[in-house]
Structures are given as C-alpha cells and as structure tokens.
C-alpha positions as CSV (number, residue, x, y, z in Angstrom):
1,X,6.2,22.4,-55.6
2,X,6.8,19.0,-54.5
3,X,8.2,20.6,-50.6
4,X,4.8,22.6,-50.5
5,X,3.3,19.5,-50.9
6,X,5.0,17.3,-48.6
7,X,4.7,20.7,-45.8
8,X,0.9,20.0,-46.3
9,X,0.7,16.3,-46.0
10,X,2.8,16.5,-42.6
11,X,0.4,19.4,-41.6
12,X,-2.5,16.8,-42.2
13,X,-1.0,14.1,-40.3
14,X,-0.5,16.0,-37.1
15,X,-3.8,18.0,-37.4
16,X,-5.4,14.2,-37.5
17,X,-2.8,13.1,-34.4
18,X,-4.1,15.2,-32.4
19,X,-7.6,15.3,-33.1
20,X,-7.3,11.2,-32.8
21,X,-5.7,12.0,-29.4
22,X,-7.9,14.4,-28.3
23,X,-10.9,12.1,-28.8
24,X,-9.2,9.2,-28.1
25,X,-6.2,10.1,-25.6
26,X,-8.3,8.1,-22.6
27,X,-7.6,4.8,-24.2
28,X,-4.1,5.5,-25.3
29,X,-2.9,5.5,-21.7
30,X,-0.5,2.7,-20.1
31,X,-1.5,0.9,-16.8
32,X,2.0,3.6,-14.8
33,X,-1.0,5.7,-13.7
34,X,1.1,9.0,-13.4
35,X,-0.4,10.2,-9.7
36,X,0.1,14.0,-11.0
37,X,-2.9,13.5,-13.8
38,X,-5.7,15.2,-12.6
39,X,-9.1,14.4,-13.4
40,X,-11.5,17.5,-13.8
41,X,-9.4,19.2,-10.8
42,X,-9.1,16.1,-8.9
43,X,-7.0,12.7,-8.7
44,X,-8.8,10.1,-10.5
45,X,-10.3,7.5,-7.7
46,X,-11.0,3.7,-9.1
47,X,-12.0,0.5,-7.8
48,X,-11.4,-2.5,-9.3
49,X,-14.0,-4.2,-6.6
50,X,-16.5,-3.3,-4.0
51,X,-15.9,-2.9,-0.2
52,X,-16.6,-6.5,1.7
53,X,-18.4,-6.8,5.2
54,X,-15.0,-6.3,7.0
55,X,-14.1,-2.9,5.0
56,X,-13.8,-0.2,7.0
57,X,-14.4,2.2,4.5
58,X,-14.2,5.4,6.8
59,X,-10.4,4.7,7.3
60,X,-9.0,4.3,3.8
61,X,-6.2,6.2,2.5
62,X,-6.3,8.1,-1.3
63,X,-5.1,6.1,-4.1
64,X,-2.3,7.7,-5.9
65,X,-2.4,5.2,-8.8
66,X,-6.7,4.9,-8.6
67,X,-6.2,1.0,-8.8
68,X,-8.2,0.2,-5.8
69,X,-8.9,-3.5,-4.6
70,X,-10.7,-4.8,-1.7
71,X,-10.3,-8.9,-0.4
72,X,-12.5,-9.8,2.3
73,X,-9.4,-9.2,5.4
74,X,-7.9,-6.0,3.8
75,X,-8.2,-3.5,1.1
76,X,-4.9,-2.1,-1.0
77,X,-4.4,0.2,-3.7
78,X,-1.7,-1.3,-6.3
79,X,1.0,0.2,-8.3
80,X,1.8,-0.9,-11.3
81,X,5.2,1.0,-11.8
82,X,6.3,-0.5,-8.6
83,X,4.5,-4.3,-8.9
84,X,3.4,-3.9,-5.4
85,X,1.1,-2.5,-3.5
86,X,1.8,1.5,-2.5
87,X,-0.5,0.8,1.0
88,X,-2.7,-2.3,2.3
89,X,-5.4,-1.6,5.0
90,X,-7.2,-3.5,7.1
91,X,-8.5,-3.4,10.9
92,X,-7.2,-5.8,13.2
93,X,-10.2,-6.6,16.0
94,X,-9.3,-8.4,19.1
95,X,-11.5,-11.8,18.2
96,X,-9.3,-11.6,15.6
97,X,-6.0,-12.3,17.3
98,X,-6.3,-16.0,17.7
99,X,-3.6,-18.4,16.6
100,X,-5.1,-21.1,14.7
101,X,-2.0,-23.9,12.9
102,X,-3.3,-23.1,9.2
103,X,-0.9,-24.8,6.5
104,X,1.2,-22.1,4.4
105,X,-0.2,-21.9,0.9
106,X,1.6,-20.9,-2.1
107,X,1.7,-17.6,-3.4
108,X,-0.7,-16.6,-6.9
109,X,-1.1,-14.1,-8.6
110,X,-3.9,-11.3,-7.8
111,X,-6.3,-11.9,-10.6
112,X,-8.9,-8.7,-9.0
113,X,-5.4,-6.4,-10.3
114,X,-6.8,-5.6,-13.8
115,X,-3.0,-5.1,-14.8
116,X,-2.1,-8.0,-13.5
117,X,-0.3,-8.6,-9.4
118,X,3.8,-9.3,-10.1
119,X,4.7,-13.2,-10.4
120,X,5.8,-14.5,-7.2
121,X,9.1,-16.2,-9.5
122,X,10.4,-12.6,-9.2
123,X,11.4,-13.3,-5.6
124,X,13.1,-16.8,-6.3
125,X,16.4,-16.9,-6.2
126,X,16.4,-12.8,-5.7
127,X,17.8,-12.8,-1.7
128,X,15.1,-11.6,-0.7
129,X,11.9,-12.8,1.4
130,X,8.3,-12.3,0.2
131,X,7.2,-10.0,3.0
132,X,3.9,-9.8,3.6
133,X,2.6,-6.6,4.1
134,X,-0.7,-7.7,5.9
135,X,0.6,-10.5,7.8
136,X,-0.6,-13.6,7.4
137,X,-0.8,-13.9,11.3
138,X,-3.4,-11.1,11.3
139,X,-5.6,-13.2,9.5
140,X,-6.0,-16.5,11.0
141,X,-9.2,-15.7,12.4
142,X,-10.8,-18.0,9.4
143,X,-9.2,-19.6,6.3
144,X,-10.1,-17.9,3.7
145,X,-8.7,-14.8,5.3
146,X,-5.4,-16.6,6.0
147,X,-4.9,-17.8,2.4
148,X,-5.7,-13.9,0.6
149,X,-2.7,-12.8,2.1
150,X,-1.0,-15.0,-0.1
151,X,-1.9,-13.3,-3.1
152,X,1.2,-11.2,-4.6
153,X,-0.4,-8.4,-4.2
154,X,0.2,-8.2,-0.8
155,X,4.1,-8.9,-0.8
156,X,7.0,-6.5,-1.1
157,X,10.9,-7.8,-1.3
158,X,12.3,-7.7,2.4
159,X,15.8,-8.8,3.4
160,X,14.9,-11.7,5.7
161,X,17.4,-10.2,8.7
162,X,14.9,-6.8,8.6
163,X,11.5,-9.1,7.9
164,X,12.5,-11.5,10.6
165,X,13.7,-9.3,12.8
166,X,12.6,-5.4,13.3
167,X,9.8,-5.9,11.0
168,X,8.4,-8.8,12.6
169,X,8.9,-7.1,16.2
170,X,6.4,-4.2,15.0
171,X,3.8,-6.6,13.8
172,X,4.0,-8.3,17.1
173,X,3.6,-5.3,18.8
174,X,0.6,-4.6,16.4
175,X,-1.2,-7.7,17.3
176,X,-0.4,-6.9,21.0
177,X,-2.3,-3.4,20.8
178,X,-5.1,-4.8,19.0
179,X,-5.6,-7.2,22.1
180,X,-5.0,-4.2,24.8
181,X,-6.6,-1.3,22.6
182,X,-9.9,-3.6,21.7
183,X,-8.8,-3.4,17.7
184,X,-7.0,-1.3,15.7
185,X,-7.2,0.1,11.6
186,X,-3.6,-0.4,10.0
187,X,-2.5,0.9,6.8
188,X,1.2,-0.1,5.6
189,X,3.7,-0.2,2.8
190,X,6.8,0.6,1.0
191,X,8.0,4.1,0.4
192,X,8.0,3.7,-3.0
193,X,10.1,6.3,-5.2
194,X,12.6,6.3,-8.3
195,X,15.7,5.0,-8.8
196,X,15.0,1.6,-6.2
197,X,16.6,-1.7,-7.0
198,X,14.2,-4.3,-8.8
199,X,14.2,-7.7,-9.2
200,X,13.2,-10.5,-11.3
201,X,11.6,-9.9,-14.8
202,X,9.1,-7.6,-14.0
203,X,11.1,-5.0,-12.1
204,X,10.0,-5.2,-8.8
205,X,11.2,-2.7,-6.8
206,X,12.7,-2.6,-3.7
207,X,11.8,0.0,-1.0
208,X,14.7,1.6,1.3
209,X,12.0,2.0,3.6
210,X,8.8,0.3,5.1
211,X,6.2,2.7,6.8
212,X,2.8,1.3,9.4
213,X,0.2,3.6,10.6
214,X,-1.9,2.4,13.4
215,X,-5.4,4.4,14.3
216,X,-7.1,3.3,17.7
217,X,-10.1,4.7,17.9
218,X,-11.4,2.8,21.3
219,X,-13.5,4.9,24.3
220,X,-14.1,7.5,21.5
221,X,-10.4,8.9,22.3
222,X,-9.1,8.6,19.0
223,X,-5.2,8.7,18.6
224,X,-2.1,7.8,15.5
225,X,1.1,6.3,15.7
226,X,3.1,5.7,12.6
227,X,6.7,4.4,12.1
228,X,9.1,4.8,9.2
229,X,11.9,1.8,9.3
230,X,14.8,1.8,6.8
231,X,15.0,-1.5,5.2
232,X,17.8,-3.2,7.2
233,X,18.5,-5.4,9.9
234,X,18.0,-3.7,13.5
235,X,18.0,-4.3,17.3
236,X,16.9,-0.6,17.9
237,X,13.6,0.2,20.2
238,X,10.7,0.7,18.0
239,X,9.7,3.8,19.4
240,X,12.8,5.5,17.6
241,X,11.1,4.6,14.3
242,X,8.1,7.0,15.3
243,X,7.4,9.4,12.9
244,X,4.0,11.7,12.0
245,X,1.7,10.7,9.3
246,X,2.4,14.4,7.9
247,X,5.7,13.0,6.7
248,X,4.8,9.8,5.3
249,X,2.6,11.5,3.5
250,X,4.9,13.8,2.0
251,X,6.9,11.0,1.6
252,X,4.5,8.5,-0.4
253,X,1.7,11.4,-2.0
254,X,-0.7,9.4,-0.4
255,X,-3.7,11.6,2.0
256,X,-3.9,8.6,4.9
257,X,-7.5,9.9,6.4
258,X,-9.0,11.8,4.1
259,X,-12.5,11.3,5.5
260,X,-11.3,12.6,9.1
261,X,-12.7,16.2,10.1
262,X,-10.0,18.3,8.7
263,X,-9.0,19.9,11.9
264,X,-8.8,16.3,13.8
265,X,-7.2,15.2,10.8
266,X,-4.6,17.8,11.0
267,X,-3.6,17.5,14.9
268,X,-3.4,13.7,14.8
269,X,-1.1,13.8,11.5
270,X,0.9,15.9,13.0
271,X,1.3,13.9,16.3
272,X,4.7,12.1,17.0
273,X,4.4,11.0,20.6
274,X,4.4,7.4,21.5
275,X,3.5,8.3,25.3
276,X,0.2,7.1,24.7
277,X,1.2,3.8,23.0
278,X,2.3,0.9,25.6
279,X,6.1,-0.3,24.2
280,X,5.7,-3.3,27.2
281,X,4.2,-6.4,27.3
C-alpha cells in the first residue's frame, strides 16, 4: 500500500515538471544559446540594440547565438559559451582611413551584452594579447569610434607573434583596399568550436583559427574575398590564406549574406580567387 502510494506521488511530481516546463521552459533557459534550437522552424534572431547611422544593415551575417549588438563603428553578434564575439562587422569607407594620434584607452566591459562581455583580467597574465577584432585603427575617423573598440566585446586572445605579425599584415592590407576599392564591409572572427583552450576565470576560449571576409561592392561589380589563418606566427603571402565563404561557413554555422539574391549569394560564396584583389602596394 505504502509503494502504491509513493508510485503515485512520483507520478504527480513529474506530471507537474513538465507541465511547469512546458508553460514555463522559455525562462528556464541559460544565456549558451544552443544555435540548433529552432524557433517555429527558424533560428531565433535577437537584438540587444538597434542599428546606428553607420550600420550597414544589408550586409550582416545570421546570428547563431541571437545575441545581436550594434555600437555606432561596428555591429557583432556575441557568444556567451565562448566570451567573445562569434563575428564583428563593420564597413571601412575611404574618409575613414585617416590616422589621427588618439591615446589608448583601457578596456571595459560591454554593458549592451545582456549576459554580460568577458572581464578584460582574463587576459592578464594569460600570454596572450587582447586582439582586437575590429581594429582600433579602423576607427580613428572620430573618438568615440576609436574608444568602442575597446570594449571586450570586441577582443579575442591572440598570441602577440600571430597578432603582430600575419594578423596585423591582413588588417593593413584591409585598410589599403578600403583606400583603392572606395570602402569595403568586413565581417571577422574566431572559428569558434569545442574543446579550445580558455583562459582566465571565465573560460575564454581560444580559437585555432581567425577568419576576415571582405565584400567590395564599388562600380556595382560586386566581389568576396575571405581568409582563414591558423592562430600562429607566419611569414607566409596572404593570398595562401584565401579560402571561400562556403567554408567558413560550414566551419562557424554562421549564413554571412543572407540578404544577397540567392543565386549571387551562391556564386560569390563559392569564389576563391584573389586575381581580382591587388596583393601590392
């Protein structure tokens, strides 16, 4: 008599666990925003601010994680499980290419990340730099623009050889196309996947890889180059880092242009020449 009666109670409890869940299940989920949850047959999109003047809102890239923020010089979508950003966008106009002396700030938190940007003492004392993934250079067309990219939000651990070094060579080589091309849209990031190192307290993960995909879109001739660079020191061209978007985004999850015509979409993703791209100065 007394198992029967125990049976029922348990039969209770889980009859009013999952009716609880079912009802309340929304609210009962952590901030690792799983990107395989679908939300009534599509992945769930969020903003956690609206687009400023300078968003080019034609060229984002999906969210995987649906944590969307947009600062006035560049937009990113951030990852919680990864306490980085999983892309930052931004267009890079020639005005904007100037090289004004603005004093380095230090780095804060993001406080538009509603589960809250990594704290830069991660990186202290971790060996590794706080690479910026929009540079700082891009922005020092005013102040305020400069000092955003200070935000953690926008940082990702780089060994300083492969931040000072490769890395740095393809942001000057950005910066030089957005002067000869008359601007160009940039979306970059780590590849982020499981099993990375982490450092500091809050587990931020290192990426084996670092990705940039540049769109120039001038004279109405639109065309793509993206690169894929392992996370290491190298003196190799750049143009051997070329990959297609295609496989960054079967890398990362992440749709890069999903508001391209699907068939333009489709050819320029699947591009991996650089014989349009000028590799000299």
């Amino acid at each position: 008599m007394k198992r029967n009666k125990i049976y029922l109670v348990l039969v209770l409890l889980i009859g009013a666990a999952v009716t609880i869940y079912e009802k309340y299940g929304e609210n009962f989920k952590t901030s690792s925003y799983d990107p395989n949850v679908e939300v009534h047959g599509a992945k769930k999109q969020t903003t956690n601010s609206k687009p400023k003047p300078l968003t080019n809102k034609y060229y984002l890239p999906s969210s995987t994680t649906g944590q969307i923020v947009h600062h006035e010089g560049y937009s990113l979508s951030y990852h919680e499980a990864f306490e980085q950003a999983e892309w930052v966008a931004y267009e890079l106009k020639k005005n904007q290419v100037v090289y004004t002396d603005f004093k380095r700030p230090y780095f804060v938190q993001d406080k538009a990340v509603s589960t809250k940007s990594a704290h830069w003492r991660n990186y202290k004392k971790s060996g590794y730099d706080r690479g910026h993934l929009c540079p700082a250079a891009d922005r020092k067309y005013s102040k305020a623009a400069f000092t955003e990219t200070f935000l953690t939000s926008n940082i990702s651990p780089q060994e300083h050889e492969f931040n000072a070094g490769v890395w740095n060579r393809l942001e000057q080589k950005v910066r030089y196309w957005a002067k000869k091309y008359d601007g160009v849209y940039v979306v970059t990031g780590g590849i982020l996947e499981n099993n990375l190192k982490t450092i500091g307290s809050e587990d931020v993960a290192v990426p084996k890889y670092f990705y940039k995909i540049l769109l120039d879109n001038s004279g109405g001739n639109t065309k793509i180059i993206a690169f894929l660079v392992p996370h290491e020191a190298s003196n190799k061209p750049l143009y051997e880092y070329v990959v297609s978007v295609d496989e960054l985004e079967k890398r990362t999850g992440i749709d890069f242009f999903p508001a391209l015509d699907d068939t333009k979409e489709n050819k320029l993703e699947a591009m991996t020449t650089y014989k349009q791209w000028s590799f000299r100065n």
